[in-house]
N, C-alpha and C positions, 0 to 999 in steps of 0.2 A: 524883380527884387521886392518889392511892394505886395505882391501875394504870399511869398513866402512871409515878408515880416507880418504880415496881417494872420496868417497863420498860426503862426510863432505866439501872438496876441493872444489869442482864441485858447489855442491849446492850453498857456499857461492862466489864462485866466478862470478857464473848466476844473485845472488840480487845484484851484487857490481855493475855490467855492466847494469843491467835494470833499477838501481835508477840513472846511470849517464847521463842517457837520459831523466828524469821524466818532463815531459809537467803538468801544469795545477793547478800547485800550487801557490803559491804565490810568491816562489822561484827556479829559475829554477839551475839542478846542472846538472854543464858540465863542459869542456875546455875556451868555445868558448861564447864569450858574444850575447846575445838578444836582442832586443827591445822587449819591455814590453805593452801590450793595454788595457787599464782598460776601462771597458763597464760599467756606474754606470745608472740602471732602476730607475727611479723615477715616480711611478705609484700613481698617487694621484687617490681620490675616492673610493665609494665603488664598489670596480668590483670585481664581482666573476669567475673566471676563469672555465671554463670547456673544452676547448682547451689545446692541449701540444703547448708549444711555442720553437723555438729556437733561444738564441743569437746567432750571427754571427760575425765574419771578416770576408771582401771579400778585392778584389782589385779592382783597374779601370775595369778590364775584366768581373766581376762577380763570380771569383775563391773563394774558401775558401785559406784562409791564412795560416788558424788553425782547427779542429776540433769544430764542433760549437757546443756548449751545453746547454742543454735543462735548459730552466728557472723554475726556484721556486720560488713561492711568499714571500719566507721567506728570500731571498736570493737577497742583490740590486746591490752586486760587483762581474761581470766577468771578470777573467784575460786571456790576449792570450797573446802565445810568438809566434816569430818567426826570424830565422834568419837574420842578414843585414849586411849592411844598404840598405834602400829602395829608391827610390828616384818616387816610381809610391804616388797616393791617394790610401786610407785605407778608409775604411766605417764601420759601426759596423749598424746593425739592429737586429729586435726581429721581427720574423715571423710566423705564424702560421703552425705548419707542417702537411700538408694536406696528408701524406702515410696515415696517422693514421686515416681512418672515421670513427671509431667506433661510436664517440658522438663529435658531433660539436655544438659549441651557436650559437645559432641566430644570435648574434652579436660577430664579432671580433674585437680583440684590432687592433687599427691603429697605427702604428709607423715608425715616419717622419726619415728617418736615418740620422747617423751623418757624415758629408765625411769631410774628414784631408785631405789636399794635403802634400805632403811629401817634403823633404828627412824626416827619418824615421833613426834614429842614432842607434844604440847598445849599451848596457847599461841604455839607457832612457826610462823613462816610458811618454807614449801619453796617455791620457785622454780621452773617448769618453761619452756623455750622453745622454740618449734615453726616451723619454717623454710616453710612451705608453699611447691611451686614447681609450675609448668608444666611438661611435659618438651617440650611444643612450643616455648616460649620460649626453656627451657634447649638446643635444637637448635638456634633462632637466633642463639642467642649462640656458639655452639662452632662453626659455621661460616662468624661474620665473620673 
């Protein structure tokens, strides 16, 4: 009886401490307040993706901030946290991740990144929005 509850113990006390670290959600639970970076995609046109792409945070230097993650088309809001307050510039982009060659398009999305200069507070949330486009499409557009 005593090893199971002691078990039981252990177990629950591992999810208590790994949820109070949890990145990535929409809410982050801990002690210690964050700033907040909302990355919102706005992909107009018909573009079919066949590339894996990743959002990003970096910093002035080119650092990730945060764990960058992978884009879905069905998906227009990425959040990142990260501790502060900051006082460097924040940039957010969407990049083509080239580990991956399996199957590349022809053409890749282009996207113009968005850079904040800081201070960078805790508890607030910063805005970022990234226009991803085609230049093959944006060519059909410019010669109807």
């Amino acid at each position: 009886m005593f090893p199971v509850l002691a078990f039981a113990l252990i177990f629950g006390a591992v999810l208590s401490a790994s949820s109070a670290t949890r990145y990535g959600s929409d809410e982050f639970i801990g002690m210690s307040p964050v700033i907040r970076y909302q990355v919102n995609i706005h992909l107009t046109g018909d573009v079919k993706l066949c590339n894996l792409y990743y959002v990003e945070m970096i910093d002035s230097h080119g650092r990730l901030v945060a764990p960058p993650k992978i884009y879905n088309p069905g998906v227009n809001v990425y959040t990142f946290f990260e501790k502060g307050p900051v006082r460097e510039v924040r940039a957010a982009y969407m990049v083509v991740a080239t580990r991956f060659g399996h199957y590349l398009c022809p053409t890749e999305l282009i996207t113009e990144p968005r850079v904040i200069p800081g201070p960078f507070l805790n508890g607030q949330t910063y805005v970022f929005d990234l226009y991803p486009a085609s230049p093959a499409i944006d060519d059909a557009v410019r010669d109807k």
